[in-house]
Structures are given as C-alpha cells and as structure tokens.
Biopython code that builds the backbone (N, CA, C, O; Angstrom):
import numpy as np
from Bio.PDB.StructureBuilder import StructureBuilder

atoms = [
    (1, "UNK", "N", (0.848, -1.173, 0.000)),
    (1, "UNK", "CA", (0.000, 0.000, 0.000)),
    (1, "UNK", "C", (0.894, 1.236, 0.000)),
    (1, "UNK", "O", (1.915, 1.166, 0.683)),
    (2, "UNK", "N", (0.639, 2.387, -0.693)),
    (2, "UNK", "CA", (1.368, 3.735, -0.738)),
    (2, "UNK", "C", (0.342, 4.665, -0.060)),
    (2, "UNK", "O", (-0.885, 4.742, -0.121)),
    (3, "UNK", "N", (1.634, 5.583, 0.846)),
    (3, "UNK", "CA", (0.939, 6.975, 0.845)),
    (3, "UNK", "C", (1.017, 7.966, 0.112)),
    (3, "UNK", "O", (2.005, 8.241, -0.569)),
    (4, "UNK", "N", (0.190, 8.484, 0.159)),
    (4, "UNK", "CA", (0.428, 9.529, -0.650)),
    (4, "UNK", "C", (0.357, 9.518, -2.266)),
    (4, "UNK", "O", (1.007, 10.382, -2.855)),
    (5, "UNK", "N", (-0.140, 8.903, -2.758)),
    (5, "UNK", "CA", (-0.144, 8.970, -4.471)),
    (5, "UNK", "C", (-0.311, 10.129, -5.259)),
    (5, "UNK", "O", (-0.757, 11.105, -4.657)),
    (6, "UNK", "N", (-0.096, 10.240, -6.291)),
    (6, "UNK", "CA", (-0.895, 11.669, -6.880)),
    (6, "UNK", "C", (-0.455, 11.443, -7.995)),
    (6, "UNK", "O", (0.478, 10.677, -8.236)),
    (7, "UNK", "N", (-1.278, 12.290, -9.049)),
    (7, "UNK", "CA", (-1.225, 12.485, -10.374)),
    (7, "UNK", "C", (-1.225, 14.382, -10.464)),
    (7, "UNK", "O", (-1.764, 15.242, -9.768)),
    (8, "UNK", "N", (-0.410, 14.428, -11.578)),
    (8, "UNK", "CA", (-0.084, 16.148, -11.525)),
    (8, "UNK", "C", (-0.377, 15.914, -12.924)),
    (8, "UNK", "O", (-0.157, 14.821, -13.446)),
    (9, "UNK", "N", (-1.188, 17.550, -13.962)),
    (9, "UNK", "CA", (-1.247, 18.069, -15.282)),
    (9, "UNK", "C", (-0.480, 19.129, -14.784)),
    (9, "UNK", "O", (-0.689, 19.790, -13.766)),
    (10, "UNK", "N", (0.883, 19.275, -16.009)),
    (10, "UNK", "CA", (1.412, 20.657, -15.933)),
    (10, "UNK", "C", (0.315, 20.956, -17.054)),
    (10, "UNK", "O", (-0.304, 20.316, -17.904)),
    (11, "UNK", "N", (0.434, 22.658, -16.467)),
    (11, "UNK", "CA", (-0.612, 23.419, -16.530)),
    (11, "UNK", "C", (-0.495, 24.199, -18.183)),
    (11, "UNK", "O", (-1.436, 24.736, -18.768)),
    (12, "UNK", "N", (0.716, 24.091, -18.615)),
    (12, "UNK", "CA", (1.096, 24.271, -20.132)),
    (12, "UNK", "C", (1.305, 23.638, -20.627)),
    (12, "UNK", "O", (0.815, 23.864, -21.733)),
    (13, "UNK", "N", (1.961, 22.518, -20.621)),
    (13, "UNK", "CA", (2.482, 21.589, -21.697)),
    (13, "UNK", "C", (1.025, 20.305, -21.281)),
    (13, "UNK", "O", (1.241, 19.349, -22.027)),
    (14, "UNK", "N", (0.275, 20.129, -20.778)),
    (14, "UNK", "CA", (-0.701, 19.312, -20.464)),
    (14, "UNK", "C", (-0.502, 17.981, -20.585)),
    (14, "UNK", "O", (-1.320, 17.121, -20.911)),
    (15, "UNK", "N", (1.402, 17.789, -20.111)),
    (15, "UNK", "CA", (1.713, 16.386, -19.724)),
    (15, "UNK", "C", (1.497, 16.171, -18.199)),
    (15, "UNK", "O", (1.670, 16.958, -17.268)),
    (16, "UNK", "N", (0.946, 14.513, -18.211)),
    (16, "UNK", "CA", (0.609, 13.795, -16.540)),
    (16, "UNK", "C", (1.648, 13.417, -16.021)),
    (16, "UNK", "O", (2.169, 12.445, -16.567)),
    (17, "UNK", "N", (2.117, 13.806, -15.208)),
    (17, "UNK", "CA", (2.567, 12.837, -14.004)),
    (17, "UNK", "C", (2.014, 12.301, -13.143)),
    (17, "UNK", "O", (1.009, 12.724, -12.572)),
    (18, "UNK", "N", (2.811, 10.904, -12.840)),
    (18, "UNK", "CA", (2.170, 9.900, -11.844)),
    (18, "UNK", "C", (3.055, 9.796, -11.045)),
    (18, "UNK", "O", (4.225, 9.761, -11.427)),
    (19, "UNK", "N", (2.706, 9.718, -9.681)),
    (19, "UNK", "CA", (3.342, 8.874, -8.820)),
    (19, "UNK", "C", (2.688, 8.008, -7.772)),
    (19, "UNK", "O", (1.711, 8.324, -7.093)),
    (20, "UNK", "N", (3.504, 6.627, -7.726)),
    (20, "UNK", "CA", (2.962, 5.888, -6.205)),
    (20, "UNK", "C", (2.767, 6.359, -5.471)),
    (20, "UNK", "O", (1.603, 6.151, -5.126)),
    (21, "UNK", "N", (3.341, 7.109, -4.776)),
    (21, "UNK", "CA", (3.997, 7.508, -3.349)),
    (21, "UNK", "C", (5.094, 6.820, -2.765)),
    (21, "UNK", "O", (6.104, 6.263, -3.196)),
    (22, "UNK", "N", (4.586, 7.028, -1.652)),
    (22, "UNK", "CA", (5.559, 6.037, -0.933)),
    (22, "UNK", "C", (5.351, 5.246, -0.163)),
    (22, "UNK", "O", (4.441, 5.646, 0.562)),
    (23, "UNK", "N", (5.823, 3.916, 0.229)),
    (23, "UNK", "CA", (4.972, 3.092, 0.777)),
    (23, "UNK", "C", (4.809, 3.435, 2.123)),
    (23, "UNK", "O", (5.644, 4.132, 2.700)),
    (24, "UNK", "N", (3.593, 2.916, 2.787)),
    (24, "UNK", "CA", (3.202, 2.986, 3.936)),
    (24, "UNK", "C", (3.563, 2.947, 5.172)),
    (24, "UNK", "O", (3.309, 3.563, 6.207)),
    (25, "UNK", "N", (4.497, 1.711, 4.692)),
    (25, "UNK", "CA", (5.355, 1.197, 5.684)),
    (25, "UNK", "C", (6.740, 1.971, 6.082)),
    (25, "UNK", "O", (7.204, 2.058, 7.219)),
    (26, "UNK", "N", (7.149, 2.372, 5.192)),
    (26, "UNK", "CA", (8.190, 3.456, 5.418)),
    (26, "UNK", "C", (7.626, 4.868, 6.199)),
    (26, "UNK", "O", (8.192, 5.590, 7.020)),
    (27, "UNK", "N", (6.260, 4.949, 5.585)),
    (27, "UNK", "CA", (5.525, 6.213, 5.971)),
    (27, "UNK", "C", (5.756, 6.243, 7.700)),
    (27, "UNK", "O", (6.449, 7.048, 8.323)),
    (28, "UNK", "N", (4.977, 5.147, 8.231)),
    (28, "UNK", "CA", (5.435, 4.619, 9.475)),
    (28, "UNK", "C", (6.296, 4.756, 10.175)),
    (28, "UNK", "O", (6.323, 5.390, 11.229)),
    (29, "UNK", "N", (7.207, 4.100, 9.604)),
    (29, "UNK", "CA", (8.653, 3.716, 10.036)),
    (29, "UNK", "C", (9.076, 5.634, 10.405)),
    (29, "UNK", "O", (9.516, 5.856, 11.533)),
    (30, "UNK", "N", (8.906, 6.891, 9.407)),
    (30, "UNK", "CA", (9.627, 7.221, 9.547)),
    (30, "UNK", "C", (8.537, 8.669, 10.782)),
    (30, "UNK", "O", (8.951, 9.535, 11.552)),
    (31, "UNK", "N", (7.453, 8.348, 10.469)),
    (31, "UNK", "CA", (6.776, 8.715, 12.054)),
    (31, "UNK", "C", (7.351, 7.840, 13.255)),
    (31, "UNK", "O", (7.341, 8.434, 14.334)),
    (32, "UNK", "N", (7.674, 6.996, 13.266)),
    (32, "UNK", "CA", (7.926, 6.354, 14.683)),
    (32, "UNK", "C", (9.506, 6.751, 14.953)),
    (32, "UNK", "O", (10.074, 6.888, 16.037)),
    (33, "UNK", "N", (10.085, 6.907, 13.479)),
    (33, "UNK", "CA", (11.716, 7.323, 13.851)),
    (33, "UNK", "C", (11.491, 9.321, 14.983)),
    (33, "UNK", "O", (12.302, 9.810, 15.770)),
    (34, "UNK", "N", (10.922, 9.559, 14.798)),
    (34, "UNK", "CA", (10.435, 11.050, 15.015)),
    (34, "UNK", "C", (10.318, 11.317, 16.556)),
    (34, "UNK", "O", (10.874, 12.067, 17.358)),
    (35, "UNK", "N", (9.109, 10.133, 16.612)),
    (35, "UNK", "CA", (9.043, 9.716, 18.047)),
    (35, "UNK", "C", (10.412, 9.313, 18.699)),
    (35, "UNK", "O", (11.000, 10.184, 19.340)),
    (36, "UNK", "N", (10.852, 8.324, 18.612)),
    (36, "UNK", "CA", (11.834, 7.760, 19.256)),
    (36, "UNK", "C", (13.103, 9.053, 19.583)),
    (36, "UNK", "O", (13.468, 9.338, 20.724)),
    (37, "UNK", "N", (13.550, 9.605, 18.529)),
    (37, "UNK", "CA", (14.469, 10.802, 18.407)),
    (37, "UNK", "C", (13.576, 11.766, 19.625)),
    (37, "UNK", "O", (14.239, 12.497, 20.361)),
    (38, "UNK", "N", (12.485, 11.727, 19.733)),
    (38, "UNK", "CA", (11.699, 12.806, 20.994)),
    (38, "UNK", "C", (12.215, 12.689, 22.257)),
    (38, "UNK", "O", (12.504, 13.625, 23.002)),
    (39, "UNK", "N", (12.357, 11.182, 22.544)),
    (39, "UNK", "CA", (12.307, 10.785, 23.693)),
    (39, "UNK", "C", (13.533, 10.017, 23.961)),
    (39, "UNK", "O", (13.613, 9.346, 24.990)),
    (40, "UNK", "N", (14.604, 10.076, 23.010)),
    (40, "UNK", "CA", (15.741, 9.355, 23.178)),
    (40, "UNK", "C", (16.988, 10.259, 22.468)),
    (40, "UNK", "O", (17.873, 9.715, 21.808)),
    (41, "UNK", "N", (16.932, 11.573, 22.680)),
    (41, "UNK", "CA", (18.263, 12.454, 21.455)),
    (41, "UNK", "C", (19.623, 11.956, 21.328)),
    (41, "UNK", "O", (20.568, 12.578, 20.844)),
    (42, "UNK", "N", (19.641, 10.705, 21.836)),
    (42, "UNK", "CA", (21.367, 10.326, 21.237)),
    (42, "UNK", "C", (21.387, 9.012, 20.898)),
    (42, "UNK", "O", (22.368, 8.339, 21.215)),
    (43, "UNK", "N", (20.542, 8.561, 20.351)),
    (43, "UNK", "CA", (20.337, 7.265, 20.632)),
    (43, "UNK", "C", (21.665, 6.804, 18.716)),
    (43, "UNK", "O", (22.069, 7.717, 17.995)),
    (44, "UNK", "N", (22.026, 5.090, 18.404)),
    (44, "UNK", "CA", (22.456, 5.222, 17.299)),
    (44, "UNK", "C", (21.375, 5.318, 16.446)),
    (44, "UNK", "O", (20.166, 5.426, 16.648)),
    (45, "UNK", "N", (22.439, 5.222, 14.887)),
    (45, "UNK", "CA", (21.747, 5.329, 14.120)),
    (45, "UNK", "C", (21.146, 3.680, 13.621)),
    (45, "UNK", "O", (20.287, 3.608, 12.743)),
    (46, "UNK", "N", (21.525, 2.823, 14.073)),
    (46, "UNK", "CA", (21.237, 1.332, 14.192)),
    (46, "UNK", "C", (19.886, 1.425, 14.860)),
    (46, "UNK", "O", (18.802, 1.236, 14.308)),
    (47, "UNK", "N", (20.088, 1.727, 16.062)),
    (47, "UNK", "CA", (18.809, 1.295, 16.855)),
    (47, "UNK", "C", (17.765, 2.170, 16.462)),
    (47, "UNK", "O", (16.695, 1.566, 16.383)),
    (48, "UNK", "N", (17.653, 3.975, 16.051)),
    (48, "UNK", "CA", (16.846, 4.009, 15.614)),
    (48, "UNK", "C", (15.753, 3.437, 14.694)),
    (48, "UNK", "O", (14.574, 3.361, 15.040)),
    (49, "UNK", "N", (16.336, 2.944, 13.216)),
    (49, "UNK", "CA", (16.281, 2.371, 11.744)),
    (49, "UNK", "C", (15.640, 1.104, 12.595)),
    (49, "UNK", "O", (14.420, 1.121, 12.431)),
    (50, "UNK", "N", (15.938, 0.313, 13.214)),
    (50, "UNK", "CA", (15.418, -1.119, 13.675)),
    (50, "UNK", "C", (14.543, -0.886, 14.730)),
    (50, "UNK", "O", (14.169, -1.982, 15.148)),
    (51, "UNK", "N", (14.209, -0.281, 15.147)),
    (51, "UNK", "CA", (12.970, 0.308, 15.952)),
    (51, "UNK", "C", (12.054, 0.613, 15.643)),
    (51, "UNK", "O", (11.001, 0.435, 16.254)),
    (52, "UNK", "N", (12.242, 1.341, 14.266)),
    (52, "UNK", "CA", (11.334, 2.591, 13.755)),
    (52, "UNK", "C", (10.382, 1.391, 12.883)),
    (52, "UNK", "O", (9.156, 1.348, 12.779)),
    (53, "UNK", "N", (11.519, 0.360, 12.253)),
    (53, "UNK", "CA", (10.910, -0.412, 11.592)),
    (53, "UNK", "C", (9.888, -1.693, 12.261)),
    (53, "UNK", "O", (8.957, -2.252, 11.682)),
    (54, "UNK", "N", (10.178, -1.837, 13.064)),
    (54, "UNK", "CA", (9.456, -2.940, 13.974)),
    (54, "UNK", "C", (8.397, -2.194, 14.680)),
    (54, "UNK", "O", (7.323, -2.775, 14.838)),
    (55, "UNK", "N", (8.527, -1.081, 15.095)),
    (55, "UNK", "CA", (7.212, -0.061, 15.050)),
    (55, "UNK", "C", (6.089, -0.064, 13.714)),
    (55, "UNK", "O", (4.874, -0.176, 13.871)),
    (56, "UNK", "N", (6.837, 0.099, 12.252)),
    (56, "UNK", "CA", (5.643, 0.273, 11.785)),
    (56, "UNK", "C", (5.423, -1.071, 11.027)),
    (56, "UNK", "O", (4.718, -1.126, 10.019)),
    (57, "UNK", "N", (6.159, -2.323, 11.641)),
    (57, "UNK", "CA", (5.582, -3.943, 11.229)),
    (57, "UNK", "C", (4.338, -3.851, 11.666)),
    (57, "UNK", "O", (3.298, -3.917, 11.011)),
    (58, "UNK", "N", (4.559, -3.626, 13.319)),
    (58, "UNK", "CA", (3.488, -3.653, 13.976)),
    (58, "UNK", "C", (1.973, -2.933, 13.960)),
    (58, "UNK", "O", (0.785, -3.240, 14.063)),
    (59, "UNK", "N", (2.864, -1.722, 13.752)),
    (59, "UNK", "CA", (1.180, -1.028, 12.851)),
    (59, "UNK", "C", (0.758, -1.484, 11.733)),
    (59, "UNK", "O", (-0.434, -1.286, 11.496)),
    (60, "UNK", "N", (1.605, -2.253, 10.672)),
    (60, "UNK", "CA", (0.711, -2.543, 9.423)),
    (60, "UNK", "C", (-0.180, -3.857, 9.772)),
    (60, "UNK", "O", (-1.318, -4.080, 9.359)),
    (61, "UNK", "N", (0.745, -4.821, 10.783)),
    (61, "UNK", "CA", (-0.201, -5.558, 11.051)),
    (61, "UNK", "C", (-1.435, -5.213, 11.911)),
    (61, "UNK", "O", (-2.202, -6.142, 12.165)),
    (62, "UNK", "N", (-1.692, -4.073, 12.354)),
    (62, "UNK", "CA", (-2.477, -3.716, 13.268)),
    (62, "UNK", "C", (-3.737, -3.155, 12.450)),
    (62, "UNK", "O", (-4.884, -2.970, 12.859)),
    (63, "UNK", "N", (-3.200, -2.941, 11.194)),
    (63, "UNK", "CA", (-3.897, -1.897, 10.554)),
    (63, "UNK", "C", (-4.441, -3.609, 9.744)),
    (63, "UNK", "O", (-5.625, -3.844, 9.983)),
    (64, "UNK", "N", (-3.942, -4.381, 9.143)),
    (64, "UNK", "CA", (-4.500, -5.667, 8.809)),
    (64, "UNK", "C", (-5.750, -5.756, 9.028)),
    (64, "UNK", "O", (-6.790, -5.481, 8.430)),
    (65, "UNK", "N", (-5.244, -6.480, 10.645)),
    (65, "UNK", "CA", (-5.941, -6.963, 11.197)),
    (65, "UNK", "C", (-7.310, -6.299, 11.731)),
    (65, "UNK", "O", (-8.286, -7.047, 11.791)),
    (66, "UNK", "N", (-7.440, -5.126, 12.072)),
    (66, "UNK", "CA", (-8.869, -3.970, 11.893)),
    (66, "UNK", "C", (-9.341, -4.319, 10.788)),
    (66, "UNK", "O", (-10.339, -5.023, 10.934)),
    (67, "UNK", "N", (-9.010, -4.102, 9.557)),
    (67, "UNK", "CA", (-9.769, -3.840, 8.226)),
    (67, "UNK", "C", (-10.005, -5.467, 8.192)),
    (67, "UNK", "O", (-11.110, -5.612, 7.669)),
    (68, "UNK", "N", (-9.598, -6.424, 8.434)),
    (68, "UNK", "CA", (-9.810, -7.813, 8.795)),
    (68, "UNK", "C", (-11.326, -8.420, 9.166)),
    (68, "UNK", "O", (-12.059, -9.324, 8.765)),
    (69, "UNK", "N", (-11.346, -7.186, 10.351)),
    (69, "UNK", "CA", (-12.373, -7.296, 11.300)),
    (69, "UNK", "C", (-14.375, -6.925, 10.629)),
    (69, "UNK", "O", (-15.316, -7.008, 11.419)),
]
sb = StructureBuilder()
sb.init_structure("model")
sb.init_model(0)
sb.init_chain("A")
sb.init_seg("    ")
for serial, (resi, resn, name, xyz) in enumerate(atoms, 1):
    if name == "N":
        sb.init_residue(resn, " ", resi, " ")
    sb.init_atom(name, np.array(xyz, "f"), 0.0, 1.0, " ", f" {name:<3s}", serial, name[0])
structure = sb.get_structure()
C-alpha cells in the first residue's frame, strides 16, 4: 500500500505525471523514527532504523488486522 499517491497536469504543456507515493510502511517507520528521536536524542543510528521499523511492522499488522475485522 502507498501513501500519498498523486497524479499532476502541468498546466502548459498538459503532460501527466504519476506517482505511487511512498509506501506505507516506510511512511510509518519514519513517524515512529520522530518519536523515538523525541524521547531518546542520542540514541544510534542502528537502533533508531530497527525500531522505527518494527514499530511500523506492527502497525501494518495492526492496521491488517482492523480492516480484517
């Protein structure tokens, strides 16, 4: 799943652009990196990245499992 998608018309030449976005999961990942940096300012750059990511495993499965429901 992506956030954020979009399609753009430039407004003169009336070529489309597309884009995915970006995926969700990164979307996540890089809200939870945000958090963590709040409440931890020196932490590495290892443990952030592997945190941030197991943070937003957990929300996608969270988010699954609701729309599941």
């Amino acid at each position: 799943m992506k956030a954020y998608p979009y399609m753009h018309k430039h407004p003169t030449s009336g070529q489309t652009t597309e884009s995915g976005g970006m995926d969700l999961r990164d979307w996540f990942a890089g809200l939870a990196m945000q958090g963590i940096m709040v409440h931890n300012p020196y932490p590495t750059c290892e443990y952030v990245a592997k945190t941030a990511y197991q943070m937003a495993d957990v929300m996608m499965l969270a988010r699954k499992e609701l729309s599941d429901e």
